[in-house]
BATI-103602 format. One record per residue (C-alpha): residue in three letters; chain; z negated, x negated, y. Coordinates in steps of 0.25 Angstrom, whole numbers. Example, Ala and Ser with C-alpha at 12.3 -4.5 7.8 and 13.67 -1.06 7.14 Angstrom:
2
@res:ALA | chain:A | Z:-31 | X:-49 | Y:-18
@res:SER | chain:A | Z:-29 | X:-55 | Y:-4
END
This chain:
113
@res:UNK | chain:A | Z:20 | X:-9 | Y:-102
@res:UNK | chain:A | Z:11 | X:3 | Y:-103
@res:UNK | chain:A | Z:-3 | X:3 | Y:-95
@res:UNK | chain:A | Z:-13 | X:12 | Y:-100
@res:UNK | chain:A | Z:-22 | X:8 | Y:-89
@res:UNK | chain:A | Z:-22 | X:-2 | Y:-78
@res:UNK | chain:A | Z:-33 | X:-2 | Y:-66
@res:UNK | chain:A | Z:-37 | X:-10 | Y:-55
@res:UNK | chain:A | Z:-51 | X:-5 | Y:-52
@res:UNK | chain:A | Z:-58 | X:-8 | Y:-37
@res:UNK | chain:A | Z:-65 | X:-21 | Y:-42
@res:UNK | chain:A | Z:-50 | X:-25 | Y:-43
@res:UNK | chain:A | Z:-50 | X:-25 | Y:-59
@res:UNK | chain:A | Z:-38 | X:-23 | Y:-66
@res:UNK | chain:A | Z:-39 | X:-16 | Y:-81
@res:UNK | chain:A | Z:-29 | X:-11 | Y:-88
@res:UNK | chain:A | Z:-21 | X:-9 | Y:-103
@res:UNK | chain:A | Z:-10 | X:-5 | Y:-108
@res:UNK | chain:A | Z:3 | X:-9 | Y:-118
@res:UNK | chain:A | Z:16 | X:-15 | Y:-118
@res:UNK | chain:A | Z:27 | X:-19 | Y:-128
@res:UNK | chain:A | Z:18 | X:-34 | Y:-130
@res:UNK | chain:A | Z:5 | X:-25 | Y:-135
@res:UNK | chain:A | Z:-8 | X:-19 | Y:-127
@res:UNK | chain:A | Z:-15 | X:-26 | Y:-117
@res:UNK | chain:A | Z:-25 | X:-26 | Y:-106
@res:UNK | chain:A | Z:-23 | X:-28 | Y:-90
@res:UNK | chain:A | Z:-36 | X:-36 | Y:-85
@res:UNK | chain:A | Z:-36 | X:-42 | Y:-71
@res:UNK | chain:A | Z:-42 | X:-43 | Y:-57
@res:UNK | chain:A | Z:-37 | X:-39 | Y:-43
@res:UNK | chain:A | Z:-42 | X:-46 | Y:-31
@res:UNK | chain:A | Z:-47 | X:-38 | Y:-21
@res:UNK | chain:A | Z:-45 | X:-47 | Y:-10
@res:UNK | chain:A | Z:-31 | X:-52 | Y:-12
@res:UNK | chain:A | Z:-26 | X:-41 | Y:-21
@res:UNK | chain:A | Z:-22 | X:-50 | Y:-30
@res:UNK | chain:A | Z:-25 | X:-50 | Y:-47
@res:UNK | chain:A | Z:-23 | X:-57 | Y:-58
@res:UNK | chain:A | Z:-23 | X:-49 | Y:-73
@res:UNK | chain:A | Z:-20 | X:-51 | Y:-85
@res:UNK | chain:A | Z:-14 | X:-41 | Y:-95
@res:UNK | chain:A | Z:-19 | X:-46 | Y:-111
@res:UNK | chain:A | Z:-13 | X:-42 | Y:-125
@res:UNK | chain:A | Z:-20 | X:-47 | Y:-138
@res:UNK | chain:A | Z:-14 | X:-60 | Y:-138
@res:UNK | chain:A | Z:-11 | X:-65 | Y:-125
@res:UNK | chain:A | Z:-12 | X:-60 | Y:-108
@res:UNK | chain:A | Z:-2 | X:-60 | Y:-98
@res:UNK | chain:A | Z:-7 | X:-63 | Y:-82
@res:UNK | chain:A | Z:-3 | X:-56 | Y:-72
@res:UNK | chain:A | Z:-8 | X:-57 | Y:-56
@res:UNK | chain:A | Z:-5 | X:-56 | Y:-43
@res:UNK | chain:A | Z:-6 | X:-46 | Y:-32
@res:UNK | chain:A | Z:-12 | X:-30 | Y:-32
@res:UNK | chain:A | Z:-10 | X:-20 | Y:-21
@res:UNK | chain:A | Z:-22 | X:-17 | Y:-12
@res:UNK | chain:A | Z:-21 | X:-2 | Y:-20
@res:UNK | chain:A | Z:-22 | X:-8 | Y:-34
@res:UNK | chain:A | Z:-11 | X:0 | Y:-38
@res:UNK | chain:A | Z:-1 | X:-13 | Y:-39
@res:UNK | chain:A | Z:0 | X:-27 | Y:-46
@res:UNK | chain:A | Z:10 | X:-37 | Y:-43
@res:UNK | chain:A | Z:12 | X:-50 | Y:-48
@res:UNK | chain:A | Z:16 | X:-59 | Y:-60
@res:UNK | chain:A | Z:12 | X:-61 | Y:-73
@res:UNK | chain:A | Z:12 | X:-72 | Y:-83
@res:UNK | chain:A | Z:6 | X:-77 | Y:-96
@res:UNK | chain:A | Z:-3 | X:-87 | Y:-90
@res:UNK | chain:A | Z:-10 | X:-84 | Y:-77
@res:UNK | chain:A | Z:-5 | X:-88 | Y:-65
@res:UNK | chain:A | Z:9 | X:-90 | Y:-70
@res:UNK | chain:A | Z:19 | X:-80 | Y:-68
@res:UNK | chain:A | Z:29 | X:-75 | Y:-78
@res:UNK | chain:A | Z:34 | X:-61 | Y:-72
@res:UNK | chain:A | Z:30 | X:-51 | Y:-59
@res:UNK | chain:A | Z:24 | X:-39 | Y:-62
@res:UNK | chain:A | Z:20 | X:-26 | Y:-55
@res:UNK | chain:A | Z:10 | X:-16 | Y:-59
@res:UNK | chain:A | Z:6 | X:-3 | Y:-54
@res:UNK | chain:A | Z:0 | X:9 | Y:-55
@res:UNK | chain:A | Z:12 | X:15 | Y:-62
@res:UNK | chain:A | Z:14 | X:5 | Y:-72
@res:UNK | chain:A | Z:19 | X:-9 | Y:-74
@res:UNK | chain:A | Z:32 | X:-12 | Y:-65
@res:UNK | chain:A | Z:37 | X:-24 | Y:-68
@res:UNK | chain:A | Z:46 | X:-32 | Y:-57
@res:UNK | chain:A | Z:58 | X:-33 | Y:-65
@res:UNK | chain:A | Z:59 | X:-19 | Y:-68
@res:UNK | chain:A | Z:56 | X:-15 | Y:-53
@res:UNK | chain:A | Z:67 | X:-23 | Y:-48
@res:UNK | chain:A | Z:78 | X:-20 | Y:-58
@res:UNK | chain:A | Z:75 | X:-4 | Y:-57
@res:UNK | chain:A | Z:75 | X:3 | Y:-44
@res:UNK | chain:A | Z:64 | X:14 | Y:-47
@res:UNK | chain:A | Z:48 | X:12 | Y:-47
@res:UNK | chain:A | Z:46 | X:14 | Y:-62
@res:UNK | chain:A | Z:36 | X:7 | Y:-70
@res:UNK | chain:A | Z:40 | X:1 | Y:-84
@res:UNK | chain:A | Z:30 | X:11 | Y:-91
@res:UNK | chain:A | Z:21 | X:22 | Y:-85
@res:UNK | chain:A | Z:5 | X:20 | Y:-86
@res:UNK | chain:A | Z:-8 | X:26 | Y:-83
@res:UNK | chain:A | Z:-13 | X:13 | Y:-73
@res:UNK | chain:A | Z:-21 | X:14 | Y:-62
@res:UNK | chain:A | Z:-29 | X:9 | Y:-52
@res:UNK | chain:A | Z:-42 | X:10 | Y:-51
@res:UNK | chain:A | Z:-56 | X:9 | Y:-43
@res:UNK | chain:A | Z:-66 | X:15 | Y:-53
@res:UNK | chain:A | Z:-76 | X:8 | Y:-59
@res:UNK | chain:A | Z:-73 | X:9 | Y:-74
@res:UNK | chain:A | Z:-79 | X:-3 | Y:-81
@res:UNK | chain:A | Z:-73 | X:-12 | Y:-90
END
């Protein structure tokens, strides 16, 4: 997966695009504020895969599951600021590395949508 962008703004927003090997697609979710935890979802031209569960105080960190119907997991995920991690790959390799390098960010500007 390759992220062109991927924000989580003060409002607790979450924005973001990019492409993998299934096609391009679009991150759009919400982080709340109180109990830091968020659901998203993350849509290609024919169908959208959910993902929620909990985001660190910074904004800099999601963890959870996804699935293809929300509320129902498939997979645990990990994303941050340098990339997508996912848990598989963290626990079989001994080094911090994401599986691809990206431009994501967090973020507390206003930019509108």
């Amino acid at each position: 997966m390759r992220l062109e962008t991927f924000k989580i703004k003060s409002s607790g927003k979450i924005k973001g695009k990019g492409e993998d090997d299934a096609g391009e697609f679009k991150f759009k979710g919400k982080v709340n504020l109180e109990d830091h935890t968020f659901a998203m979802e993350k849509k290609y031209p024919t169908y959208t895969i959910h993902y929620f569960g909990e985001c660190n105080e910074q904004k800099t960190q999601l963890t959870g599951h996804w699935g293809m119907a929300h509320g129902e997991p498939n997979d645990e995920f990990k994303l941050t600021q340098e990339g997508w991690v996912e848990e598989e790959e963290k626990s079989s390799s001994s080094s911090s590395s994401s599986s691809s390098s990206s431009s994501s960010s967090s973020s507390s500007d206003s930019e509108s949508d």
